[in-house]
C-alpha positions as CSV (number, residue, x, y, z in Angstrom):
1,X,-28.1,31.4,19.3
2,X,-30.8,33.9,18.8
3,X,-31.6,36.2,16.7
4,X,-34.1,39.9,16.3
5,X,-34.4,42.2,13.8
6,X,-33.5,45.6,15.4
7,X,-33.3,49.0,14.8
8,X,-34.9,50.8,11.7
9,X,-36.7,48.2,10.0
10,X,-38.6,47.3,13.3
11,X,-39.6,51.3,13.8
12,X,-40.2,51.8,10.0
13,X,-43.0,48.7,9.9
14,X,-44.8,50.0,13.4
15,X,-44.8,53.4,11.2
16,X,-46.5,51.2,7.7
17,X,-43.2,52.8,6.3
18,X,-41.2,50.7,3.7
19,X,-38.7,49.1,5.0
20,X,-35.7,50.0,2.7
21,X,-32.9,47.7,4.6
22,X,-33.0,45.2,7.2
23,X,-30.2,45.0,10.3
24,X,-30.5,41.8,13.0
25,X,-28.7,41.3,16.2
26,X,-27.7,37.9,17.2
27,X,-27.7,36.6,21.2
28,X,-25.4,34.0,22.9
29,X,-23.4,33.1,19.8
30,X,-19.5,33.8,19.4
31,X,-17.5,34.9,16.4
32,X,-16.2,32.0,15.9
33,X,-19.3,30.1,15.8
34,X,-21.0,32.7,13.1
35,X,-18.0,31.9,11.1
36,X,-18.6,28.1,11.6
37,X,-22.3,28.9,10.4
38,X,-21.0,30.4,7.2
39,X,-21.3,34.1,8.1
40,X,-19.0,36.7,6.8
41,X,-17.2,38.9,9.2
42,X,-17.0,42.7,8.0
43,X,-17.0,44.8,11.0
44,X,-13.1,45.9,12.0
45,X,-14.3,47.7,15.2
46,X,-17.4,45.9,15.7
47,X,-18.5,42.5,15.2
48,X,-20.3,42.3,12.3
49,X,-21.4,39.6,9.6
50,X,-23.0,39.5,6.7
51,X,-25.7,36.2,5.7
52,X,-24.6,34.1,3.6
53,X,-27.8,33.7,2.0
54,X,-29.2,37.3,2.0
55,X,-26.0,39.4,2.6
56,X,-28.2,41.4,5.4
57,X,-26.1,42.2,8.6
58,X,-26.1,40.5,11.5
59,X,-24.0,41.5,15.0
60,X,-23.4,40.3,17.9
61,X,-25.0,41.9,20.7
62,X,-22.3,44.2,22.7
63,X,-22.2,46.4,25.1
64,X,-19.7,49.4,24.7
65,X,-17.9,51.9,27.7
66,X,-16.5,54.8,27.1
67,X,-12.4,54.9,26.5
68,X,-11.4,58.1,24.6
69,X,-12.9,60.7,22.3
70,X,-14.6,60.5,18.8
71,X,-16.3,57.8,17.8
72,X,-13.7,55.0,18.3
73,X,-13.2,56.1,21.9
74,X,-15.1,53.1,22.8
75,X,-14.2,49.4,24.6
76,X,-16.5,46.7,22.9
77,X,-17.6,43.3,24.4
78,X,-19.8,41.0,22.4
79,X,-19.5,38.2,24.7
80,X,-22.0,35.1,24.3
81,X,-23.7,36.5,27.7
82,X,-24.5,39.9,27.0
83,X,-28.6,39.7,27.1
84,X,-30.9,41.8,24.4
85,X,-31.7,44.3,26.4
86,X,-27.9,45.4,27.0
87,X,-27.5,45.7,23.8
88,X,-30.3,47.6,23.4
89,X,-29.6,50.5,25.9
90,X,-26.6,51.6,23.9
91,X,-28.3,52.7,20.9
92,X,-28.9,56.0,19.9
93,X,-33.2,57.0,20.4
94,X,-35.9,54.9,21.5
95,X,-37.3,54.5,18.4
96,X,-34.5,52.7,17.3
97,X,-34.3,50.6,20.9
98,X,-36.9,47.6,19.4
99,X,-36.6,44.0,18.7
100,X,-38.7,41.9,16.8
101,X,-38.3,37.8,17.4
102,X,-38.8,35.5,14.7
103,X,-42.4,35.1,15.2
104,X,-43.4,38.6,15.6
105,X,-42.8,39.3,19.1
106,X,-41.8,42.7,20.3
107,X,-39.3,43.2,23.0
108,X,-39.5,46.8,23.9
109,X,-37.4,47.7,26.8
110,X,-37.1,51.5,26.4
111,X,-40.6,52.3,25.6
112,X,-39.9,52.8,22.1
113,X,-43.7,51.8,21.0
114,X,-44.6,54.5,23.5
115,X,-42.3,57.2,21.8
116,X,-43.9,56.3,18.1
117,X,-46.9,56.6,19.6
118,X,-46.2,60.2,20.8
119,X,-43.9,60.8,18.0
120,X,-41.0,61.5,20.1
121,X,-37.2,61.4,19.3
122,X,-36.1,60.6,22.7
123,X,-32.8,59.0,23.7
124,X,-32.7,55.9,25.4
125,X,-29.7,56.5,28.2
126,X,-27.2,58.8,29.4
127,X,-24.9,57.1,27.4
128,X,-26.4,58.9,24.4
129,X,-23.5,61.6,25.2
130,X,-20.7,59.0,24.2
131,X,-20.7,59.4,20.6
132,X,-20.6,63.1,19.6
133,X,-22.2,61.7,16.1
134,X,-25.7,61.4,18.0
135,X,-26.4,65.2,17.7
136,X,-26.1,65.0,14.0
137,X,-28.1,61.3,13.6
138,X,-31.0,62.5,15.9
139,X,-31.3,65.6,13.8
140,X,-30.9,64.2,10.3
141,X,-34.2,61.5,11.8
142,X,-36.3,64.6,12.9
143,X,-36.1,65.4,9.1
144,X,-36.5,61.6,8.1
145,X,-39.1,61.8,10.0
146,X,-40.9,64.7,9.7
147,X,-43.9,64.1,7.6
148,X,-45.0,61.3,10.3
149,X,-45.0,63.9,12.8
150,X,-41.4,63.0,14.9
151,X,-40.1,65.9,17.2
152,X,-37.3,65.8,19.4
153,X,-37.9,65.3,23.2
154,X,-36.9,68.5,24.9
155,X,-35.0,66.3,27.3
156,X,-33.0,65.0,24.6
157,X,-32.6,68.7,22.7
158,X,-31.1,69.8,25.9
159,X,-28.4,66.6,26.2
160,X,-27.6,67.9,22.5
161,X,-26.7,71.3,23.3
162,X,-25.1,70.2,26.7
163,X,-22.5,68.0,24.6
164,X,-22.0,71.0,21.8
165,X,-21.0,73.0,25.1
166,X,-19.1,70.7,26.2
167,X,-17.0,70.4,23.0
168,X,-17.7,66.9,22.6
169,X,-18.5,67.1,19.0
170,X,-14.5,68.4,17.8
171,X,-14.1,65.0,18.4
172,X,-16.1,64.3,15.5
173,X,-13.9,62.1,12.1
174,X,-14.9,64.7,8.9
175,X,-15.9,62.0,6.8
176,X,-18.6,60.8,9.1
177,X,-19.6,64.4,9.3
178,X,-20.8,64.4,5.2
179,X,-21.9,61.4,5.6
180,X,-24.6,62.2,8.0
181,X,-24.8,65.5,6.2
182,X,-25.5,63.7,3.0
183,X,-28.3,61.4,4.4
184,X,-30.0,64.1,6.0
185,X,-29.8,65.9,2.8
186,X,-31.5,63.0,1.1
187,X,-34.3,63.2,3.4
188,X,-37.7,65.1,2.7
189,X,-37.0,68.1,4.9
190,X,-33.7,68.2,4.7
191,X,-34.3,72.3,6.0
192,X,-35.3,70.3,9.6
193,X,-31.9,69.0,9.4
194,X,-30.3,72.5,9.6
195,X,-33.1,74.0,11.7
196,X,-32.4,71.1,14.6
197,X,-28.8,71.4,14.5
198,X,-28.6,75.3,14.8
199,X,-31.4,74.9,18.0
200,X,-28.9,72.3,20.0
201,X,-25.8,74.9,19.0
202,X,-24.0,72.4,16.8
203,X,-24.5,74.1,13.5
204,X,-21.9,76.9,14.0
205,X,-19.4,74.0,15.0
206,X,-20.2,71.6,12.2
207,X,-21.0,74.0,9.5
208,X,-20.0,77.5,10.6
209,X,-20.3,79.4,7.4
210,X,-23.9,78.0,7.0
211,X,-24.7,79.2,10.6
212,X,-23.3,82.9,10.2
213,X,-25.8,83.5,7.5
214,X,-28.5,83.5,10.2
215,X,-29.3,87.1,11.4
216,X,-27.5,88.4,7.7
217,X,-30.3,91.1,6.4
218,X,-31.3,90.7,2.4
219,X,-33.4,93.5,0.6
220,X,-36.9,92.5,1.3
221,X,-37.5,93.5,-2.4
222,X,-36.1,90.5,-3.7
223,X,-36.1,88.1,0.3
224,X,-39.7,88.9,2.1
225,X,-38.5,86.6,4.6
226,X,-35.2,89.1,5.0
227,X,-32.9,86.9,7.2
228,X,-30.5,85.0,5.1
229,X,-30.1,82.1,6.9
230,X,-33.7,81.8,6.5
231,X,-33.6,81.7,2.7
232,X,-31.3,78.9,2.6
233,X,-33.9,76.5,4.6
234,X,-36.6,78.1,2.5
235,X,-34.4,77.0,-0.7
236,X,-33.5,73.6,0.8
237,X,-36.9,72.8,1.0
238,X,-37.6,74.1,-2.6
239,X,-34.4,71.9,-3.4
240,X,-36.1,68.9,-1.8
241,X,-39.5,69.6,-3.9
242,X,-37.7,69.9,-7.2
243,X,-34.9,66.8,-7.1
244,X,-33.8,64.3,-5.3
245,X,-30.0,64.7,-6.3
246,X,-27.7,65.5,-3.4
247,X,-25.3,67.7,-5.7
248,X,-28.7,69.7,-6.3
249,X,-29.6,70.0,-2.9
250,X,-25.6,70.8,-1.1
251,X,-25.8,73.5,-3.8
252,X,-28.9,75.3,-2.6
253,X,-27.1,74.7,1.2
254,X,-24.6,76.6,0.4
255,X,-25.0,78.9,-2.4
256,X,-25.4,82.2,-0.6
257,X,-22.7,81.5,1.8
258,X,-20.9,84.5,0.0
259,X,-23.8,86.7,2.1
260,X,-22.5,86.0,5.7
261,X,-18.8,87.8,4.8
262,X,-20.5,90.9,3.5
263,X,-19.5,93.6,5.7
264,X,-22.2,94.5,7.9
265,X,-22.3,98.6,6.5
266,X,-23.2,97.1,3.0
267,X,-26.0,95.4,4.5
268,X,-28.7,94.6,3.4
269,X,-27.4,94.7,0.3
270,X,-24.6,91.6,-1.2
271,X,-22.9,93.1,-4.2
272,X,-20.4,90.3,-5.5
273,X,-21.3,87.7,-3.2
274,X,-21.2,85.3,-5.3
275,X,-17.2,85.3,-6.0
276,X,-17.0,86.1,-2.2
277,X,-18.9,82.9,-1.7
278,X,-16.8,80.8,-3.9
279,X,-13.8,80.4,-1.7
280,X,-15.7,79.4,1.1
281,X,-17.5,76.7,-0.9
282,X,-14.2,75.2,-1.3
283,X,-13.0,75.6,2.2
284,X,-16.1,73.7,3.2
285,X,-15.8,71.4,0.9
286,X,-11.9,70.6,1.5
287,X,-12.0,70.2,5.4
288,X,-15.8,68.0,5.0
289,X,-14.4,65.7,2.3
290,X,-17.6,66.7,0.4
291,X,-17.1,64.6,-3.1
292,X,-16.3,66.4,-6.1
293,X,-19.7,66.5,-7.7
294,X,-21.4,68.1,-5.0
295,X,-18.9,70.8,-4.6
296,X,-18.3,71.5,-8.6
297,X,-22.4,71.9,-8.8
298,X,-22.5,74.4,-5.1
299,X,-19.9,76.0,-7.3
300,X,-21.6,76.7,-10.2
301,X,-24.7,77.1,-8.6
302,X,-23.2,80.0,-6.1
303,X,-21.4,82.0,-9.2
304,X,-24.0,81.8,-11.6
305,X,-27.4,81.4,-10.0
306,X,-28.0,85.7,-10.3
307,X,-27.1,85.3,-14.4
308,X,-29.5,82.6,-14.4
309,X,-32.1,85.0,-12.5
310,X,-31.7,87.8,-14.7
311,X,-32.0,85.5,-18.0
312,X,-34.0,87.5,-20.1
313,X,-31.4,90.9,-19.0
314,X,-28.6,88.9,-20.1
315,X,-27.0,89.7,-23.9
316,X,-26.6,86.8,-25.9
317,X,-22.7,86.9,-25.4
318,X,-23.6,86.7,-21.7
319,X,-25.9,83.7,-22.2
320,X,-22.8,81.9,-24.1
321,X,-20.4,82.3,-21.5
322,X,-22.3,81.0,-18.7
323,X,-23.0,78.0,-20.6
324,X,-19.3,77.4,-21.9
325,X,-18.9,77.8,-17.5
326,X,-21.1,75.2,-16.4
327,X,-20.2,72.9,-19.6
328,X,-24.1,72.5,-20.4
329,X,-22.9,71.4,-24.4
330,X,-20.7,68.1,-22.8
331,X,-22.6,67.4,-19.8
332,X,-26.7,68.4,-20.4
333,X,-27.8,66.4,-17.4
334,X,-25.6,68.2,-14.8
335,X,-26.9,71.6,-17.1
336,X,-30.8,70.2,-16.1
337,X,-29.4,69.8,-12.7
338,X,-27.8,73.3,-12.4
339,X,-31.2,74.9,-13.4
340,X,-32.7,73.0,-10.9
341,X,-30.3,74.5,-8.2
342,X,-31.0,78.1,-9.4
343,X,-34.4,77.1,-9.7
344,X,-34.7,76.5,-5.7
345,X,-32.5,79.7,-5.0
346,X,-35.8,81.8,-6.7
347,X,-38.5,79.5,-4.9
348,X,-36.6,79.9,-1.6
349,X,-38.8,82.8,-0.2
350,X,-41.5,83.4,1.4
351,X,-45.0,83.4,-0.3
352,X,-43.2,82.9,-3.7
353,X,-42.2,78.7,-4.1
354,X,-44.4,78.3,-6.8
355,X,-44.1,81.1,-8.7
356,X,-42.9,80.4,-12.5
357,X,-39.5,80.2,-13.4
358,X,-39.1,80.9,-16.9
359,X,-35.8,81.7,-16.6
360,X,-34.5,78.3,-17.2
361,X,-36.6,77.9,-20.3
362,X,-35.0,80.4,-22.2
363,X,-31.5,78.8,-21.2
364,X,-32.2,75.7,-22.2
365,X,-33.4,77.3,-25.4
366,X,-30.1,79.5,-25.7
367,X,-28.6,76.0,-25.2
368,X,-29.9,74.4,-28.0
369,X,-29.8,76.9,-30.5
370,X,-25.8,77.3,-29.8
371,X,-25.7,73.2,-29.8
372,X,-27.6,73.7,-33.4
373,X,-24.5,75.5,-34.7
374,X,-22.5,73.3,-37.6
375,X,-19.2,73.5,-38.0
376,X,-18.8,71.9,-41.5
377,X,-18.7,75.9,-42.9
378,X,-15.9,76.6,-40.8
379,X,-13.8,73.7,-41.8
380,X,-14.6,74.1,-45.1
381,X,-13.4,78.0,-44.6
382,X,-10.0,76.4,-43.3
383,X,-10.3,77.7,-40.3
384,X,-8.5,76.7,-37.3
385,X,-7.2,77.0,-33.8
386,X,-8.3,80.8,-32.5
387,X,-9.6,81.4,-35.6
388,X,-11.8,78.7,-35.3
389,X,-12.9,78.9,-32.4
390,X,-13.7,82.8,-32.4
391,X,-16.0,82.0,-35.6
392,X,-17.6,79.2,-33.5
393,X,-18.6,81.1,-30.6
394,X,-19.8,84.3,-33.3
395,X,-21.9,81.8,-34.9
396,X,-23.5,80.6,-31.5
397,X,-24.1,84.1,-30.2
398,X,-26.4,84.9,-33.6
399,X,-28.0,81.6,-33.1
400,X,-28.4,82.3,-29.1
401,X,-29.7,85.9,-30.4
402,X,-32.3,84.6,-32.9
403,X,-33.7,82.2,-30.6
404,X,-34.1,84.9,-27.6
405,X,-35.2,87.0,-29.9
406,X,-37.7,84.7,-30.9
């Protein structure tokens, strides 16, 4: 039994990046024997174990052939004579093609030191067209990996768009979708994300009401960059400056997706297109299985983010309602977080990302001068129900109006 750390941890030290999680691949050793050496088995498809010591995975080395579509199309053998470098050629990019023995040693069969060196996403084999969910993992690691300089190999840009032609990625499972969507979302240009998927084709197949914004006008008043589909990787990279919360940063994906179904003869103007965007939101949301915090925040962020814009236009009345709508009294944090979204929507153009905001200022100060409102007068009036509530929401707009005001 043998065993090498593979994979990311390997191609994150060679980069002097932390390594966040370790994954090893073990050689000549059966299930049965890991079991034996107190391993945990976890994988259903594939085998994998976790340390009993360390918890850190550890699986067998395979090799895998091609059986059917999606990403369980595949037959698996993780016999005890399947060598390292079999193993290796099935992963995804060279990069992630490296072992590391025990001591140190690197066993590089795929040039993979050589594609660091260059900063090159290249894919190892042909068999890089097997799994449909490739396209998506190369692209969300040319915005991991970004700021280290990491392209993709033309080569490997053009195997992406051959499979999107070929409709291999229909076959991909929804939730796997988000989840790659999610990670590369978390990265520090998540924008890159977007940008490499809609060069290879894929984005109008995995997120077609993202990719219709592109070539969508905007009054280059308000957008000197013009094209829509611009402004939402402009804003994703303001997103990605601001926060690191993924609710934040699907929001600024998505909150001008109201844009791309405004008939062209309005153009380039998008009166409304924030209720228009609303019900695609959901659609999205719905067939991606995107968790219900994201989509609630995109939500709120897509209706409101032109109120927030226009704070100091907005009557005190005004200023109530949208805070009753995005529940900033109960849940302040996801308030922060919301100004944060509309935040990115007005640093999302060009020549203007760091240009003040005050606009969130003077809702956050409308915010706590309606929290400030008592209600021991009321009760004491013997007021309730509608009566109640109409005298508490009087009482917050003079308290919103004197702090505006102010």
């Amino acid at each position: 039994m043998e065993t090498y750390l593979v994979g990311g941890a390997v191609r994150d030290a060679l980069l002097g990046r932390a390594v966040k999680e370790r994954d090893w691949v073990v050689v000549g050793a059966t299930a049965t024997e890991m079991e034996a050496a107190g391993f945990r088995r976890v994988g259903k498809d594939f085998p994998v174990f976790l340390h009993p010591e360390t918890g850190e995975e550890y699986a067998l080395a395979r090799t895998e052939r091609k059986t059917g579509a999606g990403y369980h199309g595949f037959d698996v053998y993780a016999g005890a004579d399947v060598p390292l470098e079999d193993d290796l050629q099935r992963r995804d990019l060279t990069v992630n093609a490296i072992a590391q023995t025990t001591t140190g040693e690197l066993i590089d069969p795929w040039g993979g030191q050589a594609d660091i060196a260059a900063r090159r996403l290249r894919h190892v084999s042909a068999a890089f067209r097997e799994d449909p969910l490739r396209v998506l993992r190369t692209a969300r690691f040319a915005a991991s990996l970004a700021t280290y300089g990491f392209t993709i190999a033309a080569d490997t840009r053009e195997l992406m768009a051959a499979m999107v032609s070929d409709g291999e990625l229909r076959a991909l499972v929804p939730e796997r979708v988000w989840k790659e969507i999610a990670k590369a979302l978390c990265t520090e240009r998540p924008d890159l994300f977007v940008a490499a998927l809609r060069d290879c084709g894929a984005l109008a197949q995995v997120l077609p009401e993202v990719d219709q914004l592109f070539g969508v006008p905007q009054p280059a008043q308000w957008h000197p960059e013009i094209d829509t589909g611009e402004h939402v990787l402009l804003t994703l990279r303001a997103a990605a400056k601001l926060t690191a919360s993924l609710p934040v940063r699907f929001a600024a994906l998505v909150h001008d997706l109201g844009k791309g179904a405004t008939p062209p003869a309005e153009w380039p103007a998008h009166r409304g297109h924030e209720q228009r965007g609303l019900a695609l939101i959901r659609t999205l949301c719905q067939r991606l299985a995107v968790p219900n915090d994201c989509r609630d925040m995109a939500l709120q962020v897509a209706q409101f983010h032109t109120h927030v814009h226009r704070a100091a236009e907005l009557r005190p009345a005004t200023l109530l309602k949208v805070l009753e709508a995005v529940d900033a009294f109960r849940r302040p944090e996801r308030f922060e977080e919301f100004l944060l979204g509309c935040e990115a929507d007005a640093r999302g153009r060009a020549g203007l990302d760091d240009r003040p905001y005050p606009q969130a200022a003077l809702f956050r100060s409308a915010c706590a001068a309606a929290k400030a409102v008592t209600t021991e007068p009321l009760v004491e009036a013997g007021l309730q129900g509608p009566a109640f509530g109409d005298a508490l929401r009087k009482a917050r707009v003079s308290a919103i109006r004197r702090a505006v005001a102010g």
